[in-house]
C-alpha positions as CSV (number, residue, x, y, z in Angstrom):
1,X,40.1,-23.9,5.4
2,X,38.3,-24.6,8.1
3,X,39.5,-21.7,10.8
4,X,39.9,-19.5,8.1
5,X,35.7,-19.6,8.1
6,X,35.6,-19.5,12.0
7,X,38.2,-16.3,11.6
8,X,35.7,-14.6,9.4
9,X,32.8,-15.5,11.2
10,X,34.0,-14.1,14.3
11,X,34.4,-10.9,12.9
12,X,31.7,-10.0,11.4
13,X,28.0,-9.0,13.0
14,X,25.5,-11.7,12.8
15,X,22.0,-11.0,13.3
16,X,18.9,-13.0,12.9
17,X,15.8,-11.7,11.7
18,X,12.3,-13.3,12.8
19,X,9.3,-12.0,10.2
20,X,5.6,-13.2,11.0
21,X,3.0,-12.8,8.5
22,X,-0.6,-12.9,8.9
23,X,-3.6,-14.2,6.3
24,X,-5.3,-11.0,5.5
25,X,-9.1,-11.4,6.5
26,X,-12.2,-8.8,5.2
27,X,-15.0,-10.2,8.0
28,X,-18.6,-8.6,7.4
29,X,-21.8,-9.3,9.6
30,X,-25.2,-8.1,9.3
31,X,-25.1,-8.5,13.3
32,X,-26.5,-5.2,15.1
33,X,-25.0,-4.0,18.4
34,X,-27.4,-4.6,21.8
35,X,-25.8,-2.1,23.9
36,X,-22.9,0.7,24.1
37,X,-20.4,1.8,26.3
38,X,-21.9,4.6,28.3
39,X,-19.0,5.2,30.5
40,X,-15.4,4.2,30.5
41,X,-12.9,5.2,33.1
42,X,-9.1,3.7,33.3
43,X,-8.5,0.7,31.7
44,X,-11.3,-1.5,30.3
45,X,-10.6,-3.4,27.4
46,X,-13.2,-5.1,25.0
47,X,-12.6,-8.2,22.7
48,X,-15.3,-7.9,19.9
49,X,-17.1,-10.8,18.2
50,X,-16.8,-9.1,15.0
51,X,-13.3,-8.5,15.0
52,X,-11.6,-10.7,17.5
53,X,-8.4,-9.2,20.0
54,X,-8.4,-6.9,22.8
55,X,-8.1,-3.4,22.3
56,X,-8.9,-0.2,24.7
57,X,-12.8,0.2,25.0
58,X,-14.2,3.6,24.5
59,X,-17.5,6.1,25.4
60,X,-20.1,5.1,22.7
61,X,-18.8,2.2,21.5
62,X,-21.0,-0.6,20.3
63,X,-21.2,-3.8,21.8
64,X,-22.5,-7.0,20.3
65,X,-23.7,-10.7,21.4
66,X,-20.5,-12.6,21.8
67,X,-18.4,-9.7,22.9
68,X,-15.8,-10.1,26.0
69,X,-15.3,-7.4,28.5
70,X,-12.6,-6.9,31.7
71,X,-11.3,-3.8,33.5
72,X,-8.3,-3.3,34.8
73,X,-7.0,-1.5,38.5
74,X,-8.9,1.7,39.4
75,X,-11.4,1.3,36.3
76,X,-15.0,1.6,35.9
77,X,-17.4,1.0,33.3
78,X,-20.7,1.2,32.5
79,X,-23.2,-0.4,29.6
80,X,-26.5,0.8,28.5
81,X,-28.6,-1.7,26.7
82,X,-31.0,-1.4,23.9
83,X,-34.1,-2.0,26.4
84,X,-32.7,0.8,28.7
85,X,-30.8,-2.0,31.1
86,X,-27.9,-0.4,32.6
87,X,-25.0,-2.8,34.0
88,X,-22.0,-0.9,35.9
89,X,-18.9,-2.8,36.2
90,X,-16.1,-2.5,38.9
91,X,-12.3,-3.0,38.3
92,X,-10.9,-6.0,37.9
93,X,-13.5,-7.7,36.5
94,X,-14.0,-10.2,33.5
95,X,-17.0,-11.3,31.6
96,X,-19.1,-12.1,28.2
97,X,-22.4,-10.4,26.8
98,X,-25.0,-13.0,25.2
99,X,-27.3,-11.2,24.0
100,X,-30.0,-11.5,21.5
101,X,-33.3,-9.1,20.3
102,X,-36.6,-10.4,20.9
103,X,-38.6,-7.6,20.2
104,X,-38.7,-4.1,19.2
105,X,-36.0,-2.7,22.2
106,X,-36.2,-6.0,24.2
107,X,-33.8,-8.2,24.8
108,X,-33.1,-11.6,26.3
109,X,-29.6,-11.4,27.8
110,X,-27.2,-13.5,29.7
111,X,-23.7,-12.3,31.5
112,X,-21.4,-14.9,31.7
113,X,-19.2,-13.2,34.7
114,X,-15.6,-15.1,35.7
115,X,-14.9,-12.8,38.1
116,X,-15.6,-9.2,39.8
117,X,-18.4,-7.2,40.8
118,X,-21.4,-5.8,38.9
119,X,-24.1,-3.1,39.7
120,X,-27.6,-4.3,37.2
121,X,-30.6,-2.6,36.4
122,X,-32.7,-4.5,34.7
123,X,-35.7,-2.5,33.0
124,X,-39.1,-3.6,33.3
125,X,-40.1,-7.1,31.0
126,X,-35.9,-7.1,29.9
127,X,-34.4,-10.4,30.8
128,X,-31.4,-11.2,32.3
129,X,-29.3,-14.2,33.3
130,X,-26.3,-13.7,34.8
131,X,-23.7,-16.9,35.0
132,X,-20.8,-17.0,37.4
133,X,-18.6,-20.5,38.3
134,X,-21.2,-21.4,41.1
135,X,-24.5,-19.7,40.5
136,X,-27.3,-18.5,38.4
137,X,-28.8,-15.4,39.2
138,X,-32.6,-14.6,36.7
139,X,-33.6,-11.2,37.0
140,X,-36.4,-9.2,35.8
141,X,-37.0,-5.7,36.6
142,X,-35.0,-5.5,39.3
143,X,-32.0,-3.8,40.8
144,X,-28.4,-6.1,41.9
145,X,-25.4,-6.0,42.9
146,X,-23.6,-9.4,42.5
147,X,-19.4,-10.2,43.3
148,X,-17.9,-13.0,42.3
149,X,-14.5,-13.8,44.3
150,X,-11.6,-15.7,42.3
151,X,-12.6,-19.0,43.8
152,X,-15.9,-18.5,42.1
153,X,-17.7,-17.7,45.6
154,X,-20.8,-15.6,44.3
155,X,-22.5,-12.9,46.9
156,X,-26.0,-11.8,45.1
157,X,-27.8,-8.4,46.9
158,X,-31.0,-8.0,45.9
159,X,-31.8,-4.0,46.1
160,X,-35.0,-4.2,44.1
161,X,-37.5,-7.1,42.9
162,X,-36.6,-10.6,43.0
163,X,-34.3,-12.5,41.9
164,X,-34.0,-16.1,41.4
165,X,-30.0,-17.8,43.0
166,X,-29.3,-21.2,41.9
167,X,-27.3,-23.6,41.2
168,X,-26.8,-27.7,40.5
169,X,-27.4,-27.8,44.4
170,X,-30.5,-26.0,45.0
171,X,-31.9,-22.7,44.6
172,X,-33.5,-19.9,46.5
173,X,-35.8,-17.2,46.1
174,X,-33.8,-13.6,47.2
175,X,-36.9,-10.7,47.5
176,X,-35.3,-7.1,48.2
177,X,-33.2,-5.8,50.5
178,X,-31.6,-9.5,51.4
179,X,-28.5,-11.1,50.4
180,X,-27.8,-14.6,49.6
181,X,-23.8,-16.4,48.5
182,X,-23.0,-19.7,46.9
183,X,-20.1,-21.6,46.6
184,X,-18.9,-24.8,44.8
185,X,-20.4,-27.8,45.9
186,X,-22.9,-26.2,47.6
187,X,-26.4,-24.7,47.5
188,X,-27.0,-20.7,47.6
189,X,-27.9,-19.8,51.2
190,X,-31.3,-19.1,52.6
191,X,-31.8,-15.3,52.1
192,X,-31.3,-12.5,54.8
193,X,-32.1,-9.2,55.3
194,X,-30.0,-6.7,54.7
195,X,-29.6,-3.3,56.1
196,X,-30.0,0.1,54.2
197,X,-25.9,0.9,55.2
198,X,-24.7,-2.6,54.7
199,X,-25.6,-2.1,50.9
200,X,-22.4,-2.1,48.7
201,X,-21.3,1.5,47.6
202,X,-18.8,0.9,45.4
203,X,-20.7,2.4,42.3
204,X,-21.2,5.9,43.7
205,X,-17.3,6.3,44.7
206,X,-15.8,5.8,41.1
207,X,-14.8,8.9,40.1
208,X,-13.1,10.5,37.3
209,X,-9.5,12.3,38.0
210,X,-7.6,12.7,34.6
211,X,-8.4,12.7,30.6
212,X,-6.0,11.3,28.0
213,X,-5.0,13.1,24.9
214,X,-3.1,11.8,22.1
215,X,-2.4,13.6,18.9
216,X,0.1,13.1,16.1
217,X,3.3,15.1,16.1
218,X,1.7,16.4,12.3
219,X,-1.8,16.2,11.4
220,X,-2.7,15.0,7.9
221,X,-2.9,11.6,6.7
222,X,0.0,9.0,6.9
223,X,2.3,6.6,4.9
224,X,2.1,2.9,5.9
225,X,5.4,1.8,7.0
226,X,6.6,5.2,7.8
227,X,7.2,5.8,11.9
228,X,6.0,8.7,13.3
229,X,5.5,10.9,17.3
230,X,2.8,10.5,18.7
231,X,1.9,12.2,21.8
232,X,0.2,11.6,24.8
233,X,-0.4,14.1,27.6
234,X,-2.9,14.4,30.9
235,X,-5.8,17.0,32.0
236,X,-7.2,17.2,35.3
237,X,-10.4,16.5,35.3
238,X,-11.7,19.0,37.4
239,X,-10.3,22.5,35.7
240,X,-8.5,21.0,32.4
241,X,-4.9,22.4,33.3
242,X,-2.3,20.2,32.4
243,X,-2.0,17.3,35.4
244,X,1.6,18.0,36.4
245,X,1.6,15.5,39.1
246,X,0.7,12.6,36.7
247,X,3.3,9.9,36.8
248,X,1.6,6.7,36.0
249,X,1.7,4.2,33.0
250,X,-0.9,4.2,30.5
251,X,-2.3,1.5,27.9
252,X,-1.8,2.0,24.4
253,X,-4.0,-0.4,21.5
254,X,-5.6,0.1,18.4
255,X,-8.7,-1.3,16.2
256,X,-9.2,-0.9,12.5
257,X,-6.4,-1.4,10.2
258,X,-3.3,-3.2,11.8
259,X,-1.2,-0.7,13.5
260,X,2.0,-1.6,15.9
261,X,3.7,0.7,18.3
262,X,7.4,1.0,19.2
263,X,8.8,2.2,22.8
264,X,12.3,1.8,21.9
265,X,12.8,4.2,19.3
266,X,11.9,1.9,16.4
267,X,13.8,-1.1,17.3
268,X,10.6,-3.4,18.3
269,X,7.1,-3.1,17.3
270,X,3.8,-4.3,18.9
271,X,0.5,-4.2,18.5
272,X,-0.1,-2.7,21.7
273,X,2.4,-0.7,24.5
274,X,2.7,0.6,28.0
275,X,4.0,4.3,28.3
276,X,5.1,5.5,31.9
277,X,4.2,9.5,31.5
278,X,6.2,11.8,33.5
279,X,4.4,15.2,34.4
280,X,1.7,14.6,32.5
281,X,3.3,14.1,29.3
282,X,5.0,10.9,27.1
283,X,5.8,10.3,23.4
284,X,5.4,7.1,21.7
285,X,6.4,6.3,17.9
286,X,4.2,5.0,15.5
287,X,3.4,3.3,12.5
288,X,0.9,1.9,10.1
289,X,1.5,-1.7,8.3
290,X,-1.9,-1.3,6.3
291,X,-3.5,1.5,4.4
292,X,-6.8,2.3,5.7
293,X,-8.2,3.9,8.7
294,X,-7.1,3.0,12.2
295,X,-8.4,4.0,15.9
296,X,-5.8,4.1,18.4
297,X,-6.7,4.7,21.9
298,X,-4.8,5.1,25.4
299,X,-6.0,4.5,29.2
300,X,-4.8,4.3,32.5
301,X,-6.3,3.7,35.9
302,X,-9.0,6.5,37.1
303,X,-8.7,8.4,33.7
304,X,-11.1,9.0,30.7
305,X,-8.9,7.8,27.9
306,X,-8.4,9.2,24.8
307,X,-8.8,8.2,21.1
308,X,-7.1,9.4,17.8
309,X,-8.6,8.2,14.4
310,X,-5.5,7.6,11.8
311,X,-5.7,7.5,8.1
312,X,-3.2,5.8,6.4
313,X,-2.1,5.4,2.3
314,X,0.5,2.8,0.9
315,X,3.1,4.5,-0.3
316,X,3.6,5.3,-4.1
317,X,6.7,2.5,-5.0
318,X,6.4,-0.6,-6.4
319,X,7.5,-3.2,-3.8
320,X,8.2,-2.3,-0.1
321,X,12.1,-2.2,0.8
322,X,11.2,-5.4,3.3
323,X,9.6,-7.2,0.2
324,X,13.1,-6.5,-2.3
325,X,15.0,-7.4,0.3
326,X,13.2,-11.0,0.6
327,X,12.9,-11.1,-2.9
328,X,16.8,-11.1,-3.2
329,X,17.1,-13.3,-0.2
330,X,14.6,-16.4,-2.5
331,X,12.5,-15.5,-5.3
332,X,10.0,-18.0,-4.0
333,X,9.2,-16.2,-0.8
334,X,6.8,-13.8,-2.7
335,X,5.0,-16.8,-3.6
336,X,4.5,-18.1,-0.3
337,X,4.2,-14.9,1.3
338,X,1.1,-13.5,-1.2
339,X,-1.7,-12.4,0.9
340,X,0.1,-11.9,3.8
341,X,1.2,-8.9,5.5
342,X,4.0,-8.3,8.1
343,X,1.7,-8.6,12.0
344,X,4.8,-7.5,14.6
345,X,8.8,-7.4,14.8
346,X,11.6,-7.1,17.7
347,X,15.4,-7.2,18.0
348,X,16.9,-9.9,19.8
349,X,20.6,-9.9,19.7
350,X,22.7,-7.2,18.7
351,X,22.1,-4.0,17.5
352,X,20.0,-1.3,15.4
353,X,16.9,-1.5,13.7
354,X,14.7,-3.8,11.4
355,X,14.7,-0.9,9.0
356,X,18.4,-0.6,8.9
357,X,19.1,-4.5,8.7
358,X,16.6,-4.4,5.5
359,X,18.4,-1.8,4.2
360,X,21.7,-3.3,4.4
361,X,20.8,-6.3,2.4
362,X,19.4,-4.0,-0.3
363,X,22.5,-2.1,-0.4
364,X,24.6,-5.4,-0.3
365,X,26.5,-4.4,2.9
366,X,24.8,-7.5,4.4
367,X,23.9,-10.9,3.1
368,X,21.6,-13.4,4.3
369,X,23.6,-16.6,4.9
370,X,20.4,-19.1,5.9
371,X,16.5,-18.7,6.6
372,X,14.0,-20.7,8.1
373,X,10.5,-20.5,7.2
374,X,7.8,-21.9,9.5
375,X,4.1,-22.4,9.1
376,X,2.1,-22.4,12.2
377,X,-1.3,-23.7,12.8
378,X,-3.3,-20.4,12.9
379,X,-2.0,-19.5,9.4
380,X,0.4,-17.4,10.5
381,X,4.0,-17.6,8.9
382,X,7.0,-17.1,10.5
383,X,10.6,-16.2,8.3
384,X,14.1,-16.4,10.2
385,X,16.8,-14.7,8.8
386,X,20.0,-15.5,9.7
387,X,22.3,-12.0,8.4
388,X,26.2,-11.2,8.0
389,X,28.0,-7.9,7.6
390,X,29.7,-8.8,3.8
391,X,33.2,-8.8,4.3
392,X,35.0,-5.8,3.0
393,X,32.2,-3.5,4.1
394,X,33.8,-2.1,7.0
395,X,30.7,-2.1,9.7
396,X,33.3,-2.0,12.5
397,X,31.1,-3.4,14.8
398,X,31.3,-6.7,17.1
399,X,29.5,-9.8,17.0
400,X,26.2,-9.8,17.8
401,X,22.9,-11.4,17.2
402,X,19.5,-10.0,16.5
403,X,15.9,-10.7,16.4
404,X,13.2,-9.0,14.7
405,X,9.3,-10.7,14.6
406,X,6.6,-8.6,12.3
């Protein structure tokens, strides 16, 4: 009896089927923004307070105290705040707005930077603090440019005003047109003058090559669960023409109701992708997993990026074909699953699509022959399917296992 089961086994597919649901959280705050993205070029990304996960940042987006900022290779940004404070930010750099009103368009503000290079200037009566791993620098009125190296080495040039460098070892006094460093362990150093053509120039060579589009292969609102084109193409900045020579990789994210993206055709799905674009053009599929309205946006280094507002309906049926399928698998599942909705999903082993696997065991040509379902920490759930072609149903096709995670 026994290698008659290991005969059958062998010749039918196996696949395994990983689902991962997520609590479904409404979050509302009274909380008003205290500043705005007044220029965004390549990739800068922005995790917001309000709604936590990194997603593409865009022109005129609003920023909030708590919010976490970093750009990427050949990016730029810059942030006006309320009181008329303007920070620009070089690439590769990482940091966090604190920020609170104090009066009428003034605020009291604090940068917490880990790393990277900023250009500030601070209006006159705003305050600002701005943190790194081995200094302090408290500004008022005054004009900045301040780099903070991976080892946390901070180089502060004062352009304007004064500026007060510290740290637990000391502290100095930097007036304008001097420049002053601290490390760990040690306090800032006594404060030098600077020439006019030593002064960093970074800010003034950022420049703007390309703009990203992205449209929908049709316009007109959507139906969540169902894939769709989506796609992406390249302007030169300059004259607008279609940027033939463009053969880079661009960042794709979204913000609003939960949205995944698929490069493979359909077979995985993820909240965010990377696209490589040849001659200015690339396609990208699709899909919403709940109704509602959804921003998606794309970037890439020395580009404007693009945005694309979504809006998507649930579909007109009872039950989803994922939900009947683990209805037949156990009954209780709907139970434990209530208030939950698929997050992401991929292929491991074998062959074909979530879609097609779901459909399968709907249609009885596959059957689930054990399930796992794990409860993690965050509240997320993850269920493990464990899936058989039914013998007799003449799939043809070889062993083989897959993985899919939603």
């Amino acid at each position: 009896m026994l290698n008659t089961n290991k005969l059958i086994l062998a010749h039918y597919k196996i696949r395994v089927l990983v689902l991962w649901f997520c609590i479904i959280t409404l979050g509302f705050s009274a909380t008003r923004p205290v500043a705005v993205m007044s220029k965004v070029i390549g990739d800068v990304k922005v995790d917001p307070v309000t709604d936590p996960g990194w997603r593409s940042a865009t022109w005129g987006g609003k920023l909030f105290d708590g919010d976490q900022l970093q750009t990427g290779e050949a990016s730029f940004s810059s942030i006006m705040f309320l009181d008329r404070s303007l920070v620009k930010i070089r690439a590769n750099s990482k940091f966090t707005i604190k920020s609170k009103r104090t009066v009428k368009r003034e605020l009291d503000t604090e940068i917490n930077m880990k790393v990277g290079e900023l250009n500030l200037t601070a209006t006159k009566g705003s305050r600002f603090k701005i943190h790194t791993p081995t200094s302090v620098a408290s500004v008022k009125g005054t004009e900045l440019n301040l780099l903070v190296n991976e080892d946390g080495t901070s180089v502060l040039t004062v352009i304007e005003g004064t500026v007060e460098f510290m740290n637990e070892m000391g502290k100095v006094l930097a007036t304008e047109m001097t420049t002053s460093s601290s490390s760990e362990n040690e306090a800032p150093s006594k404060p030098k003058e600077i020439p006019k053509n030593e002064l960093p120039t970074w800010v003034g060579k950022v420049k703007e090559e390309w703009r990203l589009n992205l449209s929908p292969d049709k316009p007109g609102e959507k139906d969540v669960g169902k894939p769709f084109n989506l796609q992406i193409t390249v302007e030169d900045a300059k004259d607008g023409k279609m940027a033939l020579d463009y053969n880079n990789e661009v960042n794709l994210s979204s913000s609003g109701a939960e949205f995944v993206f698929s490069v493979d055709g359909g077979q995985n799905w993820t909240p965010d992708a990377v696209v490589k674009l040849t001659k200015g053009r690339g396609v990208i599929k699709g899909k919403s997993i709940a109704s509602g309205k959804s921003t998606l946006a794309v970037s890439g280094g020395s580009s404007s990026p693009g945005e694309l507002s979504i809006s998507t309906k649930q579909q007109e049926t009872s039950k989803t074909k994922t939900e009947q399928a683990l209805e037949k698998v156990d009954p209780g599942l709907t139970e434990t699953l209530a208030g939950k909705r698929i997050m992401a999903s991929w292929v491991s082993k074998g062959t074909g699509s979530f879609e097609s696997i779901i459909e399968a065991i709907n249609s009885g040509t596959m059957e689930v022959t054990s399930k796992d379902v794990i409860e993690n920490p965050d509240g997320t759930i993850r269920v493990i399917l464990r899936v058989n072609s039914v013998e007799g149903s003449n799939s043809g096709e070889e062993e083989s296992d897959q993985e899919n995670e939603f």
